[in-house]
MIDRENBA-50550 format. One record per residue (C-alpha): x, y, z; residue number from 1; residue in one letter. Coordinates in pm, 1 decimal. Each point is the difference from the previous one (the first is absolute). Layout:
! MIDRENBA-50550
<site><xx>X</xx><yy>Y</yy><zz>Z</zz><nr>NUM</nr><rest>a</rest></site>
...
***
This chain:
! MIDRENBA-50550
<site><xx>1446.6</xx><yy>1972.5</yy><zz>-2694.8</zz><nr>1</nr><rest>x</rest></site>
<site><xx>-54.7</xx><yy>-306.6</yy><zz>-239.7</zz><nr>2</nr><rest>x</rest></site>
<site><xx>-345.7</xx><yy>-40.4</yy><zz>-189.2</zz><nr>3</nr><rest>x</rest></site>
<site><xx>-72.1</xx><yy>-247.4</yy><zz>231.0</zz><nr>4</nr><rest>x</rest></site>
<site><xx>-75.9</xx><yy>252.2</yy><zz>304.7</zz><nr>5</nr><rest>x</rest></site>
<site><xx>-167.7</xx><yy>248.0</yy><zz>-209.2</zz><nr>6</nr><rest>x</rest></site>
<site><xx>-309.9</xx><yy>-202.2</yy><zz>66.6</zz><nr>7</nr><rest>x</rest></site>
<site><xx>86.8</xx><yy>-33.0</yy><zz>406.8</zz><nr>8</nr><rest>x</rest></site>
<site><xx>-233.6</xx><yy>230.1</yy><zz>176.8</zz><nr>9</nr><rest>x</rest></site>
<site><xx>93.1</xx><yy>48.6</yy><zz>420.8</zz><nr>10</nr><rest>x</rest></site>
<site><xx>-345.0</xx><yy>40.2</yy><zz>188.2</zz><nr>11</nr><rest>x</rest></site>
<site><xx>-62.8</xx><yy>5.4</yy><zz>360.8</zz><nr>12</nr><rest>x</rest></site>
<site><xx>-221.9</xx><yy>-158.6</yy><zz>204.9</zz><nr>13</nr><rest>x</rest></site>
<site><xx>-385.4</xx><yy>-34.4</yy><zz>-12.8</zz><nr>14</nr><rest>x</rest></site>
<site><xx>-211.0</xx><yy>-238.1</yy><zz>149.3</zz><nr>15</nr><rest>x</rest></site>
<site><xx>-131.1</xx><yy>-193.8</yy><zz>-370.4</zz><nr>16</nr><rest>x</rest></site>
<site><xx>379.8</xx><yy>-111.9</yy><zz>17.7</zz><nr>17</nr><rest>x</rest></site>
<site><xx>1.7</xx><yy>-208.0</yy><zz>287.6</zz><nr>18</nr><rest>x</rest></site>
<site><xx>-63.5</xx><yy>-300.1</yy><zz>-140.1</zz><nr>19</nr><rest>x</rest></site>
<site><xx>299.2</xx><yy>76.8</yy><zz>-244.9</zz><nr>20</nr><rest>x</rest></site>
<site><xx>209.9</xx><yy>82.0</yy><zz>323.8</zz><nr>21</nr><rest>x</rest></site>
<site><xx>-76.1</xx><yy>-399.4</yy><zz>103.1</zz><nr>22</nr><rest>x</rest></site>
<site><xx>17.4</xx><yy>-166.1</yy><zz>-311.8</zz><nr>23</nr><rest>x</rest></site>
<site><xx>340.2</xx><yy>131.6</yy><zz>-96.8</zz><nr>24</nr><rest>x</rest></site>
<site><xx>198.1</xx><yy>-46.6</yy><zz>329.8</zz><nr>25</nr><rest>x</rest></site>
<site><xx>-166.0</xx><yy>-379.4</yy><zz>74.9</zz><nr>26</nr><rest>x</rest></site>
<site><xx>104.7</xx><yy>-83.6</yy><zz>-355.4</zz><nr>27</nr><rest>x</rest></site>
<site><xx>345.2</xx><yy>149.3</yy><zz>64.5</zz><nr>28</nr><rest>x</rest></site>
<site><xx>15.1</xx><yy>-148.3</yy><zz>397.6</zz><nr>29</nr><rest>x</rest></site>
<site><xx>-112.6</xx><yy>-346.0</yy><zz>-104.7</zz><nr>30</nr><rest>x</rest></site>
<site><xx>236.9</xx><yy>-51.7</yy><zz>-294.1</zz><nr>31</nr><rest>x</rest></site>
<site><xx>250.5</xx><yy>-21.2</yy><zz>286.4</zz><nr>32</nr><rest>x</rest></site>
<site><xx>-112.0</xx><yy>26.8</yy><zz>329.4</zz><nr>33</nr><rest>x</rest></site>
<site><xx>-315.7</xx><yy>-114.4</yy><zz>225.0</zz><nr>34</nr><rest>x</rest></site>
<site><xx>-265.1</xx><yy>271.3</yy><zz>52.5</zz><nr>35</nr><rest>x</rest></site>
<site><xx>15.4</xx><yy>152.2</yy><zz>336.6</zz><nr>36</nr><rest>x</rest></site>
<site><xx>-223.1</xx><yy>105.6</yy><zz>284.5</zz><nr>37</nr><rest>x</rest></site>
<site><xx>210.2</xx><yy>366.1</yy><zz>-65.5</zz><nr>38</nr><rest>x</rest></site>
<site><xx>-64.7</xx><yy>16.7</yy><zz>-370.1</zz><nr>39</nr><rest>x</rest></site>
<site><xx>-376.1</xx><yy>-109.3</yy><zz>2.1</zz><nr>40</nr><rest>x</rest></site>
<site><xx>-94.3</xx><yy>243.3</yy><zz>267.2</zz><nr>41</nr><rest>x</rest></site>
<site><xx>181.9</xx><yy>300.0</yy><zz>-172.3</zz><nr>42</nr><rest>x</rest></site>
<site><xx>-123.5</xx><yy>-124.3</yy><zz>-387.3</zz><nr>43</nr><rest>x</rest></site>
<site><xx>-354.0</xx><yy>1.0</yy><zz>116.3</zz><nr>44</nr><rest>x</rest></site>
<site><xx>-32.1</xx><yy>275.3</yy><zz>166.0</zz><nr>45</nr><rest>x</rest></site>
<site><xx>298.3</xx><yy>235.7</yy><zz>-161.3</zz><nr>46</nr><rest>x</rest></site>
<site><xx>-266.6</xx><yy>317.2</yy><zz>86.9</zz><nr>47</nr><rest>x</rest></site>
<site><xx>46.9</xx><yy>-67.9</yy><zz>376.6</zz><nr>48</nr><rest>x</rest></site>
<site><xx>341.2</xx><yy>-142.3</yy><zz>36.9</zz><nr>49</nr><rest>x</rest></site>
<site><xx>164.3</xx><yy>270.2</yy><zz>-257.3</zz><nr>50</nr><rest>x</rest></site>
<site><xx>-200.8</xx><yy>296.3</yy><zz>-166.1</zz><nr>51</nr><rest>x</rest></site>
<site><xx>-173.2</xx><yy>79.2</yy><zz>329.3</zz><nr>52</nr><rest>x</rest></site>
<site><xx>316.1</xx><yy>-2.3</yy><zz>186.4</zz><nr>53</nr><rest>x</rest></site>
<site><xx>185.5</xx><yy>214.3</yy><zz>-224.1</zz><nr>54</nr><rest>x</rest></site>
<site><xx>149.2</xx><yy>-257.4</yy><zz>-268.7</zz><nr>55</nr><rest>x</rest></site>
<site><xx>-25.9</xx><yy>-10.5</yy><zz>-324.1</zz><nr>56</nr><rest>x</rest></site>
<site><xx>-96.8</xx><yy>-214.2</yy><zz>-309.8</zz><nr>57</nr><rest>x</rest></site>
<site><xx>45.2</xx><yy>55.4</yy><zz>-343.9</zz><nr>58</nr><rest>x</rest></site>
<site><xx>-129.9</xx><yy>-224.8</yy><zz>-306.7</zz><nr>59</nr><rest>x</rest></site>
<site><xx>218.0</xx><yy>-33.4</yy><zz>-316.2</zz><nr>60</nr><rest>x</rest></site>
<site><xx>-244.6</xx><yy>-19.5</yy><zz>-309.9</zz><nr>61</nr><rest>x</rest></site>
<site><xx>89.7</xx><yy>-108.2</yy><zz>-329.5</zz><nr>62</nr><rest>x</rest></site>
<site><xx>-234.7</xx><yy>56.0</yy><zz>-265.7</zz><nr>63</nr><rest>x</rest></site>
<site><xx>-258.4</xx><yy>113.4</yy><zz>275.9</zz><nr>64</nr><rest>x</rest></site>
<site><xx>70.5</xx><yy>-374.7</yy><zz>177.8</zz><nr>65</nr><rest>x</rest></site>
<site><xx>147.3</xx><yy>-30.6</yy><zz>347.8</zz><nr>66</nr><rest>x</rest></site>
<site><xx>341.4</xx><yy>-197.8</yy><zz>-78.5</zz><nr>67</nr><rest>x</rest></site>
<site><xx>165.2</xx><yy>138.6</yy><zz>311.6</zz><nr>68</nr><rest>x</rest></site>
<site><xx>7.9</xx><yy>118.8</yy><zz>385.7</zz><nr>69</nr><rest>x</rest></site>
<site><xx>203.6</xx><yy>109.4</yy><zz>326.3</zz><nr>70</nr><rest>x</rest></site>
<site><xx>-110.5</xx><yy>154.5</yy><zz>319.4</zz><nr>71</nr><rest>x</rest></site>
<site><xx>191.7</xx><yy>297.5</yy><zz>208.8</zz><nr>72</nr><rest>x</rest></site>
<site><xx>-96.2</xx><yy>-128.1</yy><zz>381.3</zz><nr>73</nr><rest>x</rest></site>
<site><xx>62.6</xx><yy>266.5</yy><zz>233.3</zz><nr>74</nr><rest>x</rest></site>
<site><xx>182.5</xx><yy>-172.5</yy><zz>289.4</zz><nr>75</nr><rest>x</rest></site>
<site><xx>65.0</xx><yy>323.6</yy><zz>177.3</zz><nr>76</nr><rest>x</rest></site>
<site><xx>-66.4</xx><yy>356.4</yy><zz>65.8</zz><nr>77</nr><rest>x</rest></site>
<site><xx>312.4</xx><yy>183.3</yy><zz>134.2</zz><nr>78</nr><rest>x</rest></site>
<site><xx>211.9</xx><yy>-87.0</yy><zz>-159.6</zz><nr>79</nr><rest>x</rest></site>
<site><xx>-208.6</xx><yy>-50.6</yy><zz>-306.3</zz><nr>80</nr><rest>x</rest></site>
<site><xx>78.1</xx><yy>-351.9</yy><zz>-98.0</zz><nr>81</nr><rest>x</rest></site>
<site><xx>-168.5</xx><yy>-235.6</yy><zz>-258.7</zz><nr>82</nr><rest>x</rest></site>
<site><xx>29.1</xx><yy>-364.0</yy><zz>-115.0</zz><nr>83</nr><rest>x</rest></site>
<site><xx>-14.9</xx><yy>-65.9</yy><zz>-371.3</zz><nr>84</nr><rest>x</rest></site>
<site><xx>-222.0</xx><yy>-339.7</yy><zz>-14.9</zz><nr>85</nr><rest>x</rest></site>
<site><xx>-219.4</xx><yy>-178.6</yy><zz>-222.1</zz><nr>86</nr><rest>x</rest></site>
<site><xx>120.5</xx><yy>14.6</yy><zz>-351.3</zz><nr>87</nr><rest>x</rest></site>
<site><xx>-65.7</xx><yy>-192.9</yy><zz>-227.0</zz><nr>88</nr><rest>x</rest></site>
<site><xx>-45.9</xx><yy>22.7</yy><zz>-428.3</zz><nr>89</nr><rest>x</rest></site>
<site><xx>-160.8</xx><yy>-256.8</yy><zz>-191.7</zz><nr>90</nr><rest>x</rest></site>
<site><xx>191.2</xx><yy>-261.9</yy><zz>-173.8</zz><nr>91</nr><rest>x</rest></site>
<site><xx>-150.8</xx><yy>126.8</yy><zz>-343.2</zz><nr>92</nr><rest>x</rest></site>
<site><xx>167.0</xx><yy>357.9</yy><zz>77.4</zz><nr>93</nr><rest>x</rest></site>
<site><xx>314.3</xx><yy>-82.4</yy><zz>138.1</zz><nr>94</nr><rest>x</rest></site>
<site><xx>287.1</xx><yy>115.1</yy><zz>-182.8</zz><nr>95</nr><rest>x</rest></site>
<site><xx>-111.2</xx><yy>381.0</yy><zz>-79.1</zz><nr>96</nr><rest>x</rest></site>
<site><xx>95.6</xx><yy>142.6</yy><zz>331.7</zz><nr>97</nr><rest>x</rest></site>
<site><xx>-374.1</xx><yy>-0.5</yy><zz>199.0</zz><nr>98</nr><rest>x</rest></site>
<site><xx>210.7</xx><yy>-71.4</yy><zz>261.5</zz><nr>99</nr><rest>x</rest></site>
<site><xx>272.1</xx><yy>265.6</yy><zz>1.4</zz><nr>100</nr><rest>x</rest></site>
<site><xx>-268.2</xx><yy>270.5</yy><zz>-121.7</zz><nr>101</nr><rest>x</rest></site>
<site><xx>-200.2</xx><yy>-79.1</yy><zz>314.3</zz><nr>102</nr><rest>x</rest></site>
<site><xx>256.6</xx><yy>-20.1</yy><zz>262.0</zz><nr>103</nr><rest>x</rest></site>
<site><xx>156.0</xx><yy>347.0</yy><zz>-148.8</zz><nr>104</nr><rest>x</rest></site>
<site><xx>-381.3</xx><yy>125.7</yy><zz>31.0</zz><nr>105</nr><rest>x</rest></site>
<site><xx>-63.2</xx><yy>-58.2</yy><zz>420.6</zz><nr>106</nr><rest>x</rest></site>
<site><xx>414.0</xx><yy>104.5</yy><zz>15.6</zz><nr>107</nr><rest>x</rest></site>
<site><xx>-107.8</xx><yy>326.7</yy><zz>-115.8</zz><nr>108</nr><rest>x</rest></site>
<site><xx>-325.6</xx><yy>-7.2</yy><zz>226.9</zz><nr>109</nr><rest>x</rest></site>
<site><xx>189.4</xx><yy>-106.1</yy><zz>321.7</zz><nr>110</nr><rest>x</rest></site>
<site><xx>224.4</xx><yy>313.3</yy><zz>-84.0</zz><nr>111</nr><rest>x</rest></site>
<site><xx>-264.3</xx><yy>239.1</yy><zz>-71.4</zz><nr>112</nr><rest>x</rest></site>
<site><xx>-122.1</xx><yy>-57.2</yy><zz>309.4</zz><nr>113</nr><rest>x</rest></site>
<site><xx>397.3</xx><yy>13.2</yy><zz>192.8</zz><nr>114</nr><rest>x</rest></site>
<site><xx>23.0</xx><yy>-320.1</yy><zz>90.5</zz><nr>115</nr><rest>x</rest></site>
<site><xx>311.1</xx><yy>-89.7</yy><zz>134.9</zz><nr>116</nr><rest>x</rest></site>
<site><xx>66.9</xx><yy>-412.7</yy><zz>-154.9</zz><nr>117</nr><rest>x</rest></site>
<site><xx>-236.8</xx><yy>-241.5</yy><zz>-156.5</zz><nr>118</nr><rest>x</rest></site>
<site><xx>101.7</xx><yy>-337.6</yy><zz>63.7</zz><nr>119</nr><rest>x</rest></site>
<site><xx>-142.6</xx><yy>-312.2</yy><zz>-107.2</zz><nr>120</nr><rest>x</rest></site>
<site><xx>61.5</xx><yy>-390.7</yy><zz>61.1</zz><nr>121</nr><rest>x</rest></site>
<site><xx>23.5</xx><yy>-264.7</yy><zz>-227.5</zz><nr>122</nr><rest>x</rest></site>
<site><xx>178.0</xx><yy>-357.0</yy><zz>-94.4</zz><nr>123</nr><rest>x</rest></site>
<site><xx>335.3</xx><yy>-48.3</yy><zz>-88.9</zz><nr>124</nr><rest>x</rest></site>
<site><xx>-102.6</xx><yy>-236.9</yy><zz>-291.3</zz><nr>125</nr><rest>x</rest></site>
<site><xx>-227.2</xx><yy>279.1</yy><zz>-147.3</zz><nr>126</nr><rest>x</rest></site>
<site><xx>324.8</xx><yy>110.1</yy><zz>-175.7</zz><nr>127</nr><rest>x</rest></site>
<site><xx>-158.8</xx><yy>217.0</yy><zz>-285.1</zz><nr>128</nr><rest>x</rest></site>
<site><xx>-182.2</xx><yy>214.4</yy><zz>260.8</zz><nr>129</nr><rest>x</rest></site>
<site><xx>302.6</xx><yy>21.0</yy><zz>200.3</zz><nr>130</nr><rest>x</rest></site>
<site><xx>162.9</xx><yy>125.2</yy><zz>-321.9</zz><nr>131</nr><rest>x</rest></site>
<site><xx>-314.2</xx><yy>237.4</yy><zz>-79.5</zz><nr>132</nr><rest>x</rest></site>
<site><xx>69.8</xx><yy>145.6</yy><zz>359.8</zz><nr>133</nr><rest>x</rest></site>
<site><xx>329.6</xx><yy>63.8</yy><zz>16.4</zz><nr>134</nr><rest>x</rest></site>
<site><xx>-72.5</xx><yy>193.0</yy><zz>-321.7</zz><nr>135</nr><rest>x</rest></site>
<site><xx>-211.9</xx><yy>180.2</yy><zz>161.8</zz><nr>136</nr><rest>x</rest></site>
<site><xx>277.3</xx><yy>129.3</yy><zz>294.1</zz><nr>137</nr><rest>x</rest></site>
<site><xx>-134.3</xx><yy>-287.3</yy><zz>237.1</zz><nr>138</nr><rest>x</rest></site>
<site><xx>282.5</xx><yy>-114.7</yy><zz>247.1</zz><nr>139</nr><rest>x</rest></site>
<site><xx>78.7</xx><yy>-289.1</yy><zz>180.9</zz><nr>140</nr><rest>x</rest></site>
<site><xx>-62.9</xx><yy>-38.8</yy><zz>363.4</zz><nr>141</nr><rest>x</rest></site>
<site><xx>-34.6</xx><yy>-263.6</yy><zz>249.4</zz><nr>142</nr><rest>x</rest></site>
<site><xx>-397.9</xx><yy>-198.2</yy><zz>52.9</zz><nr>143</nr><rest>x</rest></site>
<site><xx>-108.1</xx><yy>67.3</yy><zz>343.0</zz><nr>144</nr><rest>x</rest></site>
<site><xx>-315.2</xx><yy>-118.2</yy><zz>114.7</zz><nr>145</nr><rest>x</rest></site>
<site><xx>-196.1</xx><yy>-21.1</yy><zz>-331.2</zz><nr>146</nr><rest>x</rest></site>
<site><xx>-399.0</xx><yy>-64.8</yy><zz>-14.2</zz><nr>147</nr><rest>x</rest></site>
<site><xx>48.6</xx><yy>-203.8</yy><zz>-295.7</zz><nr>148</nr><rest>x</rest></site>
<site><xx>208.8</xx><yy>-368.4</yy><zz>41.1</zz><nr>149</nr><rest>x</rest></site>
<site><xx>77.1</xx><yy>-4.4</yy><zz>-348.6</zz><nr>150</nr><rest>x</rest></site>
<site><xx>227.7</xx><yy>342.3</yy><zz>64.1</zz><nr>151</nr><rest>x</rest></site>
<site><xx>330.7</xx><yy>-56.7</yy><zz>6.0</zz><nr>152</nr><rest>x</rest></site>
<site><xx>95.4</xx><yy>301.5</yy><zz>-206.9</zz><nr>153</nr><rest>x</rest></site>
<site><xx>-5.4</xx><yy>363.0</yy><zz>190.4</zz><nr>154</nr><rest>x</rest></site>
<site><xx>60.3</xx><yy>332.0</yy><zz>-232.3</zz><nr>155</nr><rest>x</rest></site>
<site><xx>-4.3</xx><yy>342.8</yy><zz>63.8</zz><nr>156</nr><rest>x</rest></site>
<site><xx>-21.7</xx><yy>369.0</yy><zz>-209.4</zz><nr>157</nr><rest>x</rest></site>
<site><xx>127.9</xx><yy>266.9</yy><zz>227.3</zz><nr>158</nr><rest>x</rest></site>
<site><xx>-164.9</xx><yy>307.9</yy><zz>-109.3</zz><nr>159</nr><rest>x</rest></site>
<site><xx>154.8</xx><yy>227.5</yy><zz>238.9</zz><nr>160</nr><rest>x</rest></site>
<site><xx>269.0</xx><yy>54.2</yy><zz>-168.6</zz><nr>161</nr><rest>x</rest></site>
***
């Protein structure tokens, strides 16, 4: 690890971050997208739409300050199946791997638990995230019926294997 993660700390989920949850993915969304009905509903409320449902979030601090987030949505229960949505790092901590660190993180959660794939959607011109997930072992596979118009991107972790 490089000196620069040394100071990341991964945290999960509690309620005083909810605000942080927001802030970070409408500052991420509306650098290149439009706010949707989707992401508002799930942002200010992530206790009922993903904790209380079985997701996941987890907070990536740096020098005890939330610079990062990402959510493990539980789509279904047999199989086990989660989406990976709603990270985003803070342009001031891009560059030391928030990203990566936190995507590895709710990996290793949606295994613990047997999943069988995480999947997530995104944009084709989103091309470092696209990079960041295929790093991860994300896949391509073809967008069918996405919540989100701005999806045209469709990636998936088989876990099962």
């Amino acid at each position: 690890m490089s000196d620069n993660n040394n100071e990341v700390k991964i945290v999960d989920y509690e309620s005083q971050f909810q605000q942080n949850f927001r802030d970070l993915n409408e500052e991420w969304i509306s650098k290149f997208f439009k706010m949707e009905a989707s992401d508002y509903k799930m942002l200010d409320n992530p206790e009922d739409y993903i904790i209380n449902k079985g997701g996941h979030i987890v907070f990536a601090l740096l020098n005890n300050e939330v610079v990062g987030t990402c959510a493990l949505i539980k789509t279904s229960e047999d199989p086990l199946v989660f989406e990976l949505a709603k990270m985003a790092v803070s342009p001031k901590a891009q560059g030391k791997k928030i990203g990566y660190l936190i995507g590895q993180e709710l990996i290793n959660k949606a295994k613990e638990l047997k999943a069988k794939e995480v999947f997530l959607e995104t944009n084709s011109v989103l091309i470092p995230a696209i990079k960041l997930y295929e790093k991860l072992g994300f896949q391509h596979i073809p967008v069918i019926d996405s919540p989100y118009e701005r999806a045209d991107t469709k990636m998936i972790l088989d876990l099962s294997i």
